[in-house]
Every structure is written in C-alpha cells, then in structure tokens.
C-alpha positions in Angstrom: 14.3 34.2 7.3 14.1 34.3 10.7 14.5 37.0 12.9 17.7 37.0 14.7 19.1 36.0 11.5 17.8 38.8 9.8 18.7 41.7 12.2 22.2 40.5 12.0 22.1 40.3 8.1 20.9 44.0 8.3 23.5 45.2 11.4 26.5 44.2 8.8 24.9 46.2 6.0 24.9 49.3 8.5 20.8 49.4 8.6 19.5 49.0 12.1 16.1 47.3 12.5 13.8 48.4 15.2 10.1 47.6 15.8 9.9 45.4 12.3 10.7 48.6 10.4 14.2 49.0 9.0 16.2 52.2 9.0 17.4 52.8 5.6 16.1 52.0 2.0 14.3 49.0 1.2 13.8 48.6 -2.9 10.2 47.0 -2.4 8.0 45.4 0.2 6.9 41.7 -0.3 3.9 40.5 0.8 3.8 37.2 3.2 3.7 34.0 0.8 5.0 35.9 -2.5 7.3 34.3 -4.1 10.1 37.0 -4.6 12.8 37.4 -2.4 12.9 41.1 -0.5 15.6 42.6 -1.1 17.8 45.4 1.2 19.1 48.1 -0.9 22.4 49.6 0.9 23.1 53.3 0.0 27.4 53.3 -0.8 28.6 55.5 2.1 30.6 58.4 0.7 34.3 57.5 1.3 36.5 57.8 4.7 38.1 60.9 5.0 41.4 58.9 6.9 41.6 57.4 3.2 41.0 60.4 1.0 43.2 62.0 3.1 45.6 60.1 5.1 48.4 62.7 6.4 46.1 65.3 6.8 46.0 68.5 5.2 49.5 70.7 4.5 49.4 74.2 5.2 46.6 76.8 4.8 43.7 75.1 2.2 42.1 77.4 -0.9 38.8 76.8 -2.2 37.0 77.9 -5.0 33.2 78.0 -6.2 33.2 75.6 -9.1 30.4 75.8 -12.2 29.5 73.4 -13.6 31.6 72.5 -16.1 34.3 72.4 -13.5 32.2 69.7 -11.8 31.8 68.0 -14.9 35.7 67.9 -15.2 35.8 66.8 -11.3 33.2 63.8 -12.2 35.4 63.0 -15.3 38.3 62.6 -13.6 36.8 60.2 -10.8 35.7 58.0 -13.2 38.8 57.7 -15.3 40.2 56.7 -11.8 37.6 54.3 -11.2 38.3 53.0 -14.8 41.5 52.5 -14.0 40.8 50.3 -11.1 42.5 53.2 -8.9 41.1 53.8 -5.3 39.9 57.1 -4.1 43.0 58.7 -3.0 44.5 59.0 -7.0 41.4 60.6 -7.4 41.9 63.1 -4.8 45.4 63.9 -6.0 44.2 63.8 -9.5 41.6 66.4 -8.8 44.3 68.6 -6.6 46.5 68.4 -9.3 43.7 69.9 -11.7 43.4 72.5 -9.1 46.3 73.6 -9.1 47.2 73.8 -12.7 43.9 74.7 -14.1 41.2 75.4 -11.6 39.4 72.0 -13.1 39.3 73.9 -16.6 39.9 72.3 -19.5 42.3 75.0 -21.0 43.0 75.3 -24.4 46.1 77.2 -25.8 45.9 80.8 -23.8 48.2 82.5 -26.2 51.2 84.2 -24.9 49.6 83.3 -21.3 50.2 79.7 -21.6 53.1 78.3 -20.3 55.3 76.5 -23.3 52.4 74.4 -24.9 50.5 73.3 -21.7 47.3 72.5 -22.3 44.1 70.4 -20.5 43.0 69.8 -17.2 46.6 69.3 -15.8 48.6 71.6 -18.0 50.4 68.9 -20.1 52.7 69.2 -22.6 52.1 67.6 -26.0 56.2 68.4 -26.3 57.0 66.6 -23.4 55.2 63.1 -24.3 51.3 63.7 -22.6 50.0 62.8 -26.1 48.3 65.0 -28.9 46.8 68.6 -28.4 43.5 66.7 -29.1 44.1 63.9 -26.5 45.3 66.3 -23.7 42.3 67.9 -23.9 40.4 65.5 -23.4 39.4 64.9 -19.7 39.5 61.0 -19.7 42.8 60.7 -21.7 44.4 63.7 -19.6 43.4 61.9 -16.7 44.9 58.3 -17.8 47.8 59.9 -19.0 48.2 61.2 -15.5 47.0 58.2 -13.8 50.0 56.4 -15.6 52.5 58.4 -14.2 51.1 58.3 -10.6 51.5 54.3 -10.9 55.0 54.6 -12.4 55.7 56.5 -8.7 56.7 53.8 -6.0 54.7 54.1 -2.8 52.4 56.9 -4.2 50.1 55.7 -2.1 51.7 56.4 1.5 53.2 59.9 -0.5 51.4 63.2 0.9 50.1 64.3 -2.0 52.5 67.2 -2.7 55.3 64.6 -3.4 52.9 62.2 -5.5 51.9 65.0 -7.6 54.8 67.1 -7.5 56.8 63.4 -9.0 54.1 63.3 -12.2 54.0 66.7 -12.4 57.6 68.3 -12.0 56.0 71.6 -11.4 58.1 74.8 -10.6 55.7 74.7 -7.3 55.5 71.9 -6.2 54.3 72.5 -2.9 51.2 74.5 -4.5 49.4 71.4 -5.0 48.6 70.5 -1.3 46.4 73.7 -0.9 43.8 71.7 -2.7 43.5 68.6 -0.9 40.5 69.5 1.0 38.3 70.5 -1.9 39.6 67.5 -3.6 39.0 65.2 -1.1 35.1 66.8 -0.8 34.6 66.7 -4.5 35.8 63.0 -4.4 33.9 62.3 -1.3 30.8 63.6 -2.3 30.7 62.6 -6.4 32.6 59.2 -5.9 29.8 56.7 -5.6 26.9 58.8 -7.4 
C-alpha cells in the first residue's frame, strides 16, 4: 500500500502515523514479501458523553460505590440494551432507573419493606404485567421488559431522562431518577464496548 494512501487509511481510523511507527495497536507486524495482509486493530472509543447525555445533567447528581455484583447488574443491563439493538442512551436511563429503584440490586421480596410486590433491578410488579417473580428477577428479562416500555414512549429519545423513565416507570418520584444520570452515563461509558 503506498504511503499517502496508508496514512490516510490510518487518519480515518483515529491512529496517527509518524516516523513509520503508528500510534495505537497494531494486532501483528508482517514482514516485507509475506503473504498476509497487516492488519490495524482500532480500540472502540468509549461513547460521547453529548449522546449519553444529551440535555445535560438535572439537579444535584448522587453517586454510590458499587461492588461487584452491582457492576455485574450494570454490565447486564448494557448488554440487554445492546441485544435489543438499543443505542447507549436506553442504557444510561436503564441503568438510572436501576439506580433509583434498587441501587443496581437485584432485590428480592424485602418483606414488609417492599413496596406492593416490587421486585428486581427496577422494582417491577409481577401484579402490574412485568412478568413472573422468577422473570423479574432476572436482570436480562427485567431489562427487556423495561426496554419494551421505553420503545412504546414516542420520542424517548429527545426525552431528559426523568420524563423517559418517569413514563415506563410511573414512579411516585419521578424526578428522583435524574440524580443518577451521571453515574449512569460513566458506567455506560466505561463498560459499553468491553
């Protein structure tokens, strides 16, 4: 390949080449007259924050120090969304939502704390339609379930997320939900392309 053509190929992958070494990972070198092609290997960049979070953030923003289960519940949730052919911002409000009503727990019945027969990792209601006790606790299913009544909301998409949420949700509080949109946005941000 020659030259020119090659530092433009690498420019529009985002690598810059300087002195015959390019800047950024290269999956293997191939020696002059080998018959394999070399091939550029492009790290995913983590998601633009102007998408994650397009109206900027609402109010004063809580975070708290997740374990690791929580993180597994974060992960799960971002790829149920990816599943779904969703882009990263029904994650983010996804994950808020979790925030808010579980603190990315996968709650079980709390006794006489729970409220009504909320369970999961969004507090749904097996009375109300989310599905089985089994199903809601499940963080895939819980998050489909969700995910299907985010898409059932016209223009979620240009929605803060407060309104998105608060419209799948029907919350008591519904502005609660946008004090999580940083930490959701970070946990989407930094787990979406790993």
């Amino acid at each position: 390949m020659n030259t020119i053509i090659r530092n433009s190929v690498l420019s529009i992958a985002g690598l810059a080449f300087a002195g015959g070494v390019a800047a950024g990972p290269i999956a293997h070198a191939v020696s002059p007259g080998a018959d394999a092609k070399s091939v550029a290997v492009v790290q995913a960049d983590k998601p633009d924050m102007g998408k994650l979070i397009p109206h900027g953030t609402q109010g004063e923003q809580s975070k708290i120090t997740l374990d690791g289960e929580q993180i597994a519940d974060a992960k799960a949730i971002i790829a149920a969304t990816k599943k779904a052919g969703l882009p990263e911002r029904a994650a983010v409000i996804s994950i808020a939502t979790s925030l808010q009503e579980s603190k990315l727990e996968n709650l079980g019945h709390l006794g006489d704390a729970n409220d009504h027969d909320s369970l999961g990792l969004f507090q749904q209601r097996p009375s109300s339609g989310w599905g089985t006790p089994e199903q809601i606790t499940d963080p895939a299913y819980a998050t489909t379930a969700f995910l299907k009544g985010l898409r059932q909301v016209d223009g979620w998409q240009d929605m803060p997320l407060t309104e998105a949420a608060q419209t799948v949700q029907v919350s008591a509080y519904p502005d609660a939900y946008a004090q999580w949109e940083q930490q959701a946005a970070d946990l989407v941000a930094q787990y979406w392309n790993s």
